[in-house]
C-alpha positions as CSV (number, residue, x, y, z in Angstrom):
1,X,134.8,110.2,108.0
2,X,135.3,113.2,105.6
3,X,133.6,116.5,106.8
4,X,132.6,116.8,103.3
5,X,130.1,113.7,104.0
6,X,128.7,114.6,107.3
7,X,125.0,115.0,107.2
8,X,123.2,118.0,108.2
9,X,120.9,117.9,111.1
10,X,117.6,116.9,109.7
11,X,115.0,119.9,110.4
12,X,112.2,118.4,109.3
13,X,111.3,114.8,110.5
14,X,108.2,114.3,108.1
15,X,108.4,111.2,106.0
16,X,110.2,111.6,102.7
17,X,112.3,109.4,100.0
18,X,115.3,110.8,98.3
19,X,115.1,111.9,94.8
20,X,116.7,109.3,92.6
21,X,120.5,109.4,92.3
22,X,122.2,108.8,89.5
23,X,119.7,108.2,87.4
24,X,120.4,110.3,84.5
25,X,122.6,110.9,82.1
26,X,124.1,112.9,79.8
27,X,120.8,112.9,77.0
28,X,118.2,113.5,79.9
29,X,120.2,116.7,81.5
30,X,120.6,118.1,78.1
31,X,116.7,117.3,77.3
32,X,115.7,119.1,80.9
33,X,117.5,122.2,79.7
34,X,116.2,122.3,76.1
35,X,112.5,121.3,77.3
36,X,112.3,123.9,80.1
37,X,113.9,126.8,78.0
38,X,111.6,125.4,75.2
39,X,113.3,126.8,71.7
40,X,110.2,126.0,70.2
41,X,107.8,127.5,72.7
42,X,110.0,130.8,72.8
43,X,110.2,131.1,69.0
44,X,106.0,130.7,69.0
45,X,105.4,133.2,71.7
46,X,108.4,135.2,72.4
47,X,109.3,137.4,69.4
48,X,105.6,138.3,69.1
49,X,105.7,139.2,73.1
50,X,108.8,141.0,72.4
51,X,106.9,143.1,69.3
52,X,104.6,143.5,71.3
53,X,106.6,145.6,74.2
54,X,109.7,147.0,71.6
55,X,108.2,146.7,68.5
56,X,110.8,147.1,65.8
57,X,113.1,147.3,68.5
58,X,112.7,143.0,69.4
59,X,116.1,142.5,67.4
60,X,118.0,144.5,69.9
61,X,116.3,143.5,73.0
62,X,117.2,140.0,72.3
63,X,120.9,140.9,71.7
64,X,120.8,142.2,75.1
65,X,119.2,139.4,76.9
66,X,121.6,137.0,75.3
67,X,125.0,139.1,76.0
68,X,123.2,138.8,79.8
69,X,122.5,134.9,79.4
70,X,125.8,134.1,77.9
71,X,128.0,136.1,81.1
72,X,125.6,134.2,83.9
73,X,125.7,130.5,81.9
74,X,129.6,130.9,82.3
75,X,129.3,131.9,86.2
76,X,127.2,129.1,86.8
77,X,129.1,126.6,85.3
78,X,132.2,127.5,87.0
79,X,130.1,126.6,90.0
80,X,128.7,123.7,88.6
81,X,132.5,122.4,88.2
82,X,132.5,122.6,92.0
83,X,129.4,121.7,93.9
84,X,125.9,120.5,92.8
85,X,122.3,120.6,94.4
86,X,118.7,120.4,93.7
87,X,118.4,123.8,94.4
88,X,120.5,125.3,91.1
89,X,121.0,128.7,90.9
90,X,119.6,129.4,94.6
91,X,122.0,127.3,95.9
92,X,124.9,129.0,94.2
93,X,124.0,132.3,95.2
94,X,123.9,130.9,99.2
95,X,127.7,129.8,98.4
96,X,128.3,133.2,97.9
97,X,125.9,135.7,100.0
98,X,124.2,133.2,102.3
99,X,121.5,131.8,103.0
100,X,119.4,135.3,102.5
101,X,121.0,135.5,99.2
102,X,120.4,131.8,98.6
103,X,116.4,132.3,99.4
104,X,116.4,135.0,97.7
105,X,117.3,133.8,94.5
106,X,115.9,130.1,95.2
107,X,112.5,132.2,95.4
108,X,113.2,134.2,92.6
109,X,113.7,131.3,90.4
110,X,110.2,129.7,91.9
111,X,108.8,133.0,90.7
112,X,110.0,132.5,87.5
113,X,108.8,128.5,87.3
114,X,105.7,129.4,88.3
115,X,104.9,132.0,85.6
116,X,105.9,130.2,82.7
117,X,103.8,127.3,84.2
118,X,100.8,129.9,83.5
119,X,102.3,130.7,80.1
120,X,103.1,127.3,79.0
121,X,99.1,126.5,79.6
122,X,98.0,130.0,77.5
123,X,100.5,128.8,75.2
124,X,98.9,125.7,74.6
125,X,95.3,127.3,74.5
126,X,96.7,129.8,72.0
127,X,97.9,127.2,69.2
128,X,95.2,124.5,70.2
129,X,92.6,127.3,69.6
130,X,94.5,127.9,66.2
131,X,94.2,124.5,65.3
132,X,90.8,124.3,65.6
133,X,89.8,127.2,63.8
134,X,92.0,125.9,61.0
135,X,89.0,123.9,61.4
136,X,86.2,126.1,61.4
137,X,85.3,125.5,64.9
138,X,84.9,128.5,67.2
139,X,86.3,128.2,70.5
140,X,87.1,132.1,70.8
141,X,85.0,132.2,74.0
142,X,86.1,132.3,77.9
143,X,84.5,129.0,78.3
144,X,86.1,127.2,75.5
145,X,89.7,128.9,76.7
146,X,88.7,127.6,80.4
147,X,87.6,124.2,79.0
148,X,91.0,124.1,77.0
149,X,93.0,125.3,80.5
150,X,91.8,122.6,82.0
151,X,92.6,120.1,79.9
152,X,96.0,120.7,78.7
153,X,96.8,121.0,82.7
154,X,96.4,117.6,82.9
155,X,99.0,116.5,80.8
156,X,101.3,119.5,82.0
157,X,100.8,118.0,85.4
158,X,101.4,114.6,84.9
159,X,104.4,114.0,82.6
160,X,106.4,115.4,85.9
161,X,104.5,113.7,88.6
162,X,105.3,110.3,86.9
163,X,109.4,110.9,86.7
164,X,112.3,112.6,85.1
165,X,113.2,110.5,82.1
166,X,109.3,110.4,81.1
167,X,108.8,113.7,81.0
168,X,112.4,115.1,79.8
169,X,112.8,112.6,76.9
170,X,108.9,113.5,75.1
171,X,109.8,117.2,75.8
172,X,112.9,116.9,73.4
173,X,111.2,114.9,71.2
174,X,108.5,117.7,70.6
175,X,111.0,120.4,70.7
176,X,113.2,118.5,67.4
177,X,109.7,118.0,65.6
178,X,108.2,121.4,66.2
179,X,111.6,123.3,65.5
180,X,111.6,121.5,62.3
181,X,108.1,123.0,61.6
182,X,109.0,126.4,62.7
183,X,112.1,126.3,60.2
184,X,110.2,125.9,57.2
185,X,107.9,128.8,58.4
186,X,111.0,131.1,59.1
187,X,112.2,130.0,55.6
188,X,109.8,131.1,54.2
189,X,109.6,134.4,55.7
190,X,113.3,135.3,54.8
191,X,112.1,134.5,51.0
192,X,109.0,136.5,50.8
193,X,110.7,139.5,52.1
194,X,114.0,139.4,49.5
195,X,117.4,139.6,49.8
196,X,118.2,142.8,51.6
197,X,118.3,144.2,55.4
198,X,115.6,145.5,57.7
199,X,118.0,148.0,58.9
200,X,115.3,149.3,61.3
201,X,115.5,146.6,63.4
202,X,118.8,147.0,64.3
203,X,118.5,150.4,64.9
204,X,115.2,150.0,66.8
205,X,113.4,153.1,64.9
206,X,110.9,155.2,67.0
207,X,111.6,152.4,70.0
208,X,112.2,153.8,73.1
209,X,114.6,152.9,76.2
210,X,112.6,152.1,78.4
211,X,110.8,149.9,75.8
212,X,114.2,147.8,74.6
213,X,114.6,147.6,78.3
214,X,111.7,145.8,79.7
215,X,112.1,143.7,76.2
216,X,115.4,142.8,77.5
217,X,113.7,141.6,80.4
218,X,111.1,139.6,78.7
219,X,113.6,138.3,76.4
220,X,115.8,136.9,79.5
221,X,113.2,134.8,79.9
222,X,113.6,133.3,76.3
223,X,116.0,131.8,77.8
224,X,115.4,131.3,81.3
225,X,115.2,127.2,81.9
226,X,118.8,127.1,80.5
227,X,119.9,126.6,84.2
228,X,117.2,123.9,85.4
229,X,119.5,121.2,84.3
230,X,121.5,122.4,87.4
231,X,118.7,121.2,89.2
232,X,119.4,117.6,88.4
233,X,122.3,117.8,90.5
234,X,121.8,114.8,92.8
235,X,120.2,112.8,89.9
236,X,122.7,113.3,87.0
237,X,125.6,110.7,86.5
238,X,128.7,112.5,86.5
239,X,127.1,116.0,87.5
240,X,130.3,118.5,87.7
241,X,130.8,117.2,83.9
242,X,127.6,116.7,82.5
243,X,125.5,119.8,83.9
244,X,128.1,122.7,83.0
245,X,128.7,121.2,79.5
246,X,124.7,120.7,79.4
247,X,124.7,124.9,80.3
248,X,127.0,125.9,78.0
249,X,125.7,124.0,75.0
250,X,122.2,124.9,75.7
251,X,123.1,128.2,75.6
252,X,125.3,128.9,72.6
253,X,122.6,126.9,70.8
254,X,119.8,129.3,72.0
255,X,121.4,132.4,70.9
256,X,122.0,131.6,67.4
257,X,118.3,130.4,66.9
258,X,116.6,133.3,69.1
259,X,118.3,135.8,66.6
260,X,117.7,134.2,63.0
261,X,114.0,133.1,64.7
262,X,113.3,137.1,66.1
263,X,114.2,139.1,62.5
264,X,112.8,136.5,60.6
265,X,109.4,136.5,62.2
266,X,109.7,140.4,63.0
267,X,109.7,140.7,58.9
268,X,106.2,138.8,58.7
269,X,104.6,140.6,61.8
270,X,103.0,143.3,59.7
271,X,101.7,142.5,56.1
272,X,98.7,142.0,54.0
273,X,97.4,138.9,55.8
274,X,97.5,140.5,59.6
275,X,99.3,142.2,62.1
276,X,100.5,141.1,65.7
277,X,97.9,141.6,68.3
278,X,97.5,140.8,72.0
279,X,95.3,138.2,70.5
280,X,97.3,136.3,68.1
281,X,99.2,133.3,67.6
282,X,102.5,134.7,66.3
283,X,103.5,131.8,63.6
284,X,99.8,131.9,62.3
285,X,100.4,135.8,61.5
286,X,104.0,134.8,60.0
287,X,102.8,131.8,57.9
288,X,99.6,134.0,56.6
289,X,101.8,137.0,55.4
290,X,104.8,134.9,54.1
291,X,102.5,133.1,51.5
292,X,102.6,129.5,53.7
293,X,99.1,129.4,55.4
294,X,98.8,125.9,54.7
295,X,101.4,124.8,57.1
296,X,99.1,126.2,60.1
297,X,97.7,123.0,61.0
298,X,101.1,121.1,61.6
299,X,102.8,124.0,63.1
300,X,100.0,124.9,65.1
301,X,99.3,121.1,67.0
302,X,103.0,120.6,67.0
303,X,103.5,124.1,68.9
304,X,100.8,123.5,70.8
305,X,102.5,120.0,72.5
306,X,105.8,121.4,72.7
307,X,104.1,123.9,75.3
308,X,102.4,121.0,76.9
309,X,106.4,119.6,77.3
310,X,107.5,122.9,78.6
311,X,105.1,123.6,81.1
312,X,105.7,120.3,82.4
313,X,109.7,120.6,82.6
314,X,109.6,124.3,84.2
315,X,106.9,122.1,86.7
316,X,110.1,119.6,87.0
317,X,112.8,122.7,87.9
318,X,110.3,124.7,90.1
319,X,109.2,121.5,92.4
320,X,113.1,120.7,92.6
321,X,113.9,124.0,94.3
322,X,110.7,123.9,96.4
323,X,112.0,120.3,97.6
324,X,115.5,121.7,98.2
325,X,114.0,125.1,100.3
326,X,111.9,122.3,102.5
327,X,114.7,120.0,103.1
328,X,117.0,123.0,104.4
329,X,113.5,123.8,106.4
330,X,112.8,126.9,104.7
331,X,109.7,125.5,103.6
332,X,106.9,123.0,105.1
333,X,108.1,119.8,105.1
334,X,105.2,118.7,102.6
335,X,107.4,120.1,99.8
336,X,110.2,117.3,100.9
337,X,107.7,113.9,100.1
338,X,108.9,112.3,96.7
339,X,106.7,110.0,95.0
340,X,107.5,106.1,95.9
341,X,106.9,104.5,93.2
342,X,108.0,107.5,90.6
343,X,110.6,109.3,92.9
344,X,109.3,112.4,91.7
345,X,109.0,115.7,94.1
346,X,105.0,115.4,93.2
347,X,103.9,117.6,96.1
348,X,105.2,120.3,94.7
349,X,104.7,119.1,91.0
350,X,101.0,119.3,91.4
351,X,101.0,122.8,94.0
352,X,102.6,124.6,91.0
353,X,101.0,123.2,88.5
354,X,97.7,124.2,90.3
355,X,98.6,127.7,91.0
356,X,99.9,128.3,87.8
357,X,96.4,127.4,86.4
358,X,94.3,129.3,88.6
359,X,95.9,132.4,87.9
360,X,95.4,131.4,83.8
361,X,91.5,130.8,84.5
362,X,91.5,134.5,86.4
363,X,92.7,136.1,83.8
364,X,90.9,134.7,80.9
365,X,87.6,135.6,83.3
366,X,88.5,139.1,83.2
367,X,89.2,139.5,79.6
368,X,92.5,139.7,79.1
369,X,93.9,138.1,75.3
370,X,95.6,135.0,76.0
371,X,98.5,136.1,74.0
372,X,99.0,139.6,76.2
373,X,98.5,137.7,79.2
374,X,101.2,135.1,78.5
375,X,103.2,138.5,77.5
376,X,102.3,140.1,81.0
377,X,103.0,137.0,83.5
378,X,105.7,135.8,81.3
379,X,107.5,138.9,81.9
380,X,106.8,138.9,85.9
381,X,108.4,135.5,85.8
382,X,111.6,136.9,83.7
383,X,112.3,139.4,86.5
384,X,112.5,136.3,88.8
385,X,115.0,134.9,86.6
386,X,116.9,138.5,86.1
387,X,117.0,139.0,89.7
388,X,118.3,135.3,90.2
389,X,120.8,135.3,87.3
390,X,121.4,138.9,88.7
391,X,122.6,137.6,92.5
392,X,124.3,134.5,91.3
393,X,126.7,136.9,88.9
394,X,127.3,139.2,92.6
395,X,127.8,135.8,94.1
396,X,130.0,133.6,92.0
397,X,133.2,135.4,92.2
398,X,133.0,136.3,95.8
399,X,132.9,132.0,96.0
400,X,135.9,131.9,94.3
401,X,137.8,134.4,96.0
402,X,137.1,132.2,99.0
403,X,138.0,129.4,97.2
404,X,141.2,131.2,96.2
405,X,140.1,130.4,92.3
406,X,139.0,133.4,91.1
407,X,140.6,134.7,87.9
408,X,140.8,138.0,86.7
409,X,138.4,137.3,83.6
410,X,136.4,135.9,85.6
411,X,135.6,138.7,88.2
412,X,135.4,140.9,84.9
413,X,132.7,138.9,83.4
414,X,130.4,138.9,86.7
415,X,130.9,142.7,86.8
416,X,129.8,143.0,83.6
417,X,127.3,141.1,83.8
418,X,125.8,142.8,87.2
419,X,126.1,146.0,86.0
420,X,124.0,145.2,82.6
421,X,121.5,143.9,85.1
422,X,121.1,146.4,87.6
423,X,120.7,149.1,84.6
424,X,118.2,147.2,82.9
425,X,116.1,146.9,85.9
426,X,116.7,150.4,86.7
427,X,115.3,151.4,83.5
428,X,112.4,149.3,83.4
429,X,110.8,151.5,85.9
430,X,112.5,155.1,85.3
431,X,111.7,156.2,83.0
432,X,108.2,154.0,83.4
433,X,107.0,152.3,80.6
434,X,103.3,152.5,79.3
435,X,100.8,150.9,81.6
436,X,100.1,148.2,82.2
437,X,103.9,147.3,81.8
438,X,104.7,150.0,84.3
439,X,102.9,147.8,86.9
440,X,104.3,144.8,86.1
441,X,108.4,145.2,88.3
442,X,106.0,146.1,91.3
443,X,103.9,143.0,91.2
444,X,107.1,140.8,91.0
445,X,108.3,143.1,93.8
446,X,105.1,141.8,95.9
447,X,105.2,138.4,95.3
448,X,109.2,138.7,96.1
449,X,108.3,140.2,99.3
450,X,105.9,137.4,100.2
451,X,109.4,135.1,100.3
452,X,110.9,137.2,102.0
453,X,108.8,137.9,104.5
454,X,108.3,134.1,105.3
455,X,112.3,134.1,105.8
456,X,112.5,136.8,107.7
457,X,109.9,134.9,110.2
458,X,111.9,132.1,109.7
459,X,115.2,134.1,110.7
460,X,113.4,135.6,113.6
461,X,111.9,132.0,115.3
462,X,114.7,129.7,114.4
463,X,117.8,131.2,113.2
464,X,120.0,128.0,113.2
465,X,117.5,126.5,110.8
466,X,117.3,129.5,108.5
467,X,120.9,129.1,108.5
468,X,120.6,126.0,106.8
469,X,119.2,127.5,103.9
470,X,121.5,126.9,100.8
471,X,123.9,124.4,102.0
472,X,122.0,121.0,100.7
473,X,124.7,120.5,98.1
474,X,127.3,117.9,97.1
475,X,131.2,119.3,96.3
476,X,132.9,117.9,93.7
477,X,134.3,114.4,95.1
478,X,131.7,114.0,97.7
479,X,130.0,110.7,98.5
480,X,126.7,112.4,100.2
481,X,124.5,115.5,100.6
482,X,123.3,117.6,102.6
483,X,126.4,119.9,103.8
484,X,126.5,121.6,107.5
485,X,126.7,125.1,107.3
486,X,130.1,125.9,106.9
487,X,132.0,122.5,105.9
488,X,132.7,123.9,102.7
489,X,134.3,126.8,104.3
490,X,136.1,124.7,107.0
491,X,137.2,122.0,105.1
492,X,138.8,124.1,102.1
493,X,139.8,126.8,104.8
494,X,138.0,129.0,103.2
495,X,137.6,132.8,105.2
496,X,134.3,133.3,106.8
């Protein structure tokens, strides 16, 4: 027997079934990755987060992000070439720094799930709310918004807990029909304003660093969900083909729309009709300055369902890497039970989706606009993706130089790409921006810690099982996963 197929030692003997191998293809990898980055959904919320934080400056902060995105999609698809797992981008960064490295990102990335759970359902409640007053009906109070949490959870909840191909083929569905709807909007937009430049928005007038810098951040997340499809790794026919072509597409695509979307809805964020606020629905302010009001009630339901596919596919990517984390025994062993009729990693569908909601109902019971809420989470969650996207980039080419594969564009692209990182975080808290976004790298700090500290314990009471942590993962060619710790390493000699 190949060492590449021996199995790991199992860790945690609690009754489980396997997620579903090989039951995937091509269009439901490439439907995960467009439902969990969620175009639409980032093209609704987003740019008016973005205005929000950098104001005139939203243009540039979404250059930023995307030069960031672009570098780590690349990284991780050289990896995805190689070796696939469950656990995506936490798994990567193990194959590189370990299995510290490899929880820390795998948590960071759980972070980052979670949050845009919570947004996905204020999403929802933002552009249901804005349909029904397109209606005349009032629903502007904390127990209509509760009433509304609760019940686009449901759905949110459920397309996951029933199976992959359910929830991943409605969610790109949605995401065609509302992007065609947003288009006509944006349109629009670029029409009412003329034929000439908004030259402050690529100079970011009156914006400052620190400002551009925390947008850069937020805007990371725009894209963030790009990477679950390396999540699918076990379940995806043909993986080291399909998932980095699924990256690399997703990606490209997403840049080009983020910046046509961004400085055509920054030119209808101020106007006759309205202005952005912490209580708006972004398109509704666009559509109402740009002379297209009427197309409110379409834009508004359709937006509103896309969120309910996103929440449900970052639910899909976030029980995925709790699954992987408990089979390695980082994790209770709860987190490794899959569905038996659906095959779906429901235990940790449904503890997400529940957190995710509580902390929306908290929120909305102290006050806080649903828009400016989704803009203050959503941005916790992007610093789970930064600091993931941030280790895989340290990690990637130190796996190739063990592998004797790396190149030197490649080790100049992960420097690159680290260094923009580990500015932009530095400058998201020095100078500090206004409160509360001056709070807001410390609160992902704290819930960072939180992982940490349970590895740490972990590391302390049983060492060879936190060792295990980042190696359930199949190389290219291999018939079976998990991997011992080290196989790779031994069977490619590889220096340890």
């Amino acid at each position: 027997m190949s060492p590449l197929s021996t199995q790991a030692r199992p860790v945690n003997p609690a009754p489980s079934t396997e997620l579903a191998r090989g039951s995937v293809g091509t269009t439901e990898v490439f439907a995960q990755a467009v439902a969990a980055a969620a175009p639409s959904v980032a093209l609704a919320a987003v740019p008016g987060e973005l205005y929000l934080i950098a104001h005139k400056g939203a243009l540039v902060s979404a250059i930023l992000a995307a030069v960031v995105v672009l570098l780590v999609a690349y990284l991780v698809s050289l990896q995805a070439r190689r070796t696939v797992s469950s656990g995506s981008l936490g798994t990567y960064t193990g194959n590189g720094l370990g299995p510290l490295g490899a929880f820390t990102a795998g948590w960071g990335l759980v972070i980052g799930y979670l949050a845009f759970a919570g947004s996905a359902l204020f999403g929802a409640d933002i552009y249901f709310t804005a349909f029904l007053a397109k209606l005349h009906a009032d629903t502007s109070s904390k127990a209509w918004t509760v009433a509304i949490l609760l019940l686009v959870a449901i759905p949110i909840i459920a397309a996951p807990y029933r199976g992959l191909r359910v929830s991943a083929r409605a969610g790109l569905v949605f995401e065609v029909v509302s992007l065609i709807a947003i288009a006509f909007i944006l349109i629009a937009s670029y029409v009412h304003y003329g034929f000439r430049i908004d030259t402050s928005q690529f100079t970011a007038d009156g914006v400052g660093v620190s400002g551009l810098l925390l947008g850069a951040v937020l805007g990371v997340g725009a894209y963030a969900g790009f990477e679950s499809a390396a999540s699918l790794g076990f379940e995806a026919r043909d993986p080291h083909r399909t998932i980095p072509r699924v990256l690399l597409t997703t990606v490209f695509g997403l840049v080009v729309l983020y910046f046509v979307a961004t400085y055509g809805e920054v030119l209808s964020f101020s106007g006759a009709h309205g202005t952005v606020t912490g209580n708006s629905a972004p398109l509704d302010v666009v559509s109402a300055n740009a002379g297209v009001d009427w197309t409110g009630y379409v834009v508004n339901l359709g937006i509103a369902i896309a969120m309910l596919a996103f929440g449900s596919a970052v639910l899909n990517a976030g029980a995925r890497s709790l699954y992987t984390f408990a089979k390695e025994g980082g994790l209770p062993a709860v987190f490794t039970r899959t569905h038996s009729r659906f095959q779906s990693p429901h235990v940790g569908i449904v503890a997400l989706g529940l957190v995710g909601l509580v902390a929306s109902i908290g929120f909305t019971l102290y006050g806080t606009g649903p828009l400016r809420a989704s803009a203050y989470i959503g941005t916790v969650g992007a610093f789970g993706y930064f600091v993931t996207y941030l280790l895989v980039a340290i990690a990637t080419p130190i796996y190739l130089w063990r592998l004797r594969e790396l190149t030197p564009h490649v080790a100049l692209a992960a420097a690159v790409a680290a260094a923009a990182m580990v500015y932009v975080l530095y400058k998201t808290v020095y100078p500090a921006p206004p409160y509360p976004y001056d709070v807001l790298p410390y609160a992902f700090l704290a819930l960072l810690t939180l992982g940490l500290v349970r590895y740490a314990y972990l590391r302390a009471t049983d060492p060879d099982r936190a060792r295990q942590i980042g190696t359930h993962q199949e190389s290219a060619g291999a018939a079976t996963a998990p991997l011992e710790p080290g196989v790779i390493e031994r069977t490619l000699r590889i220096p340890v």
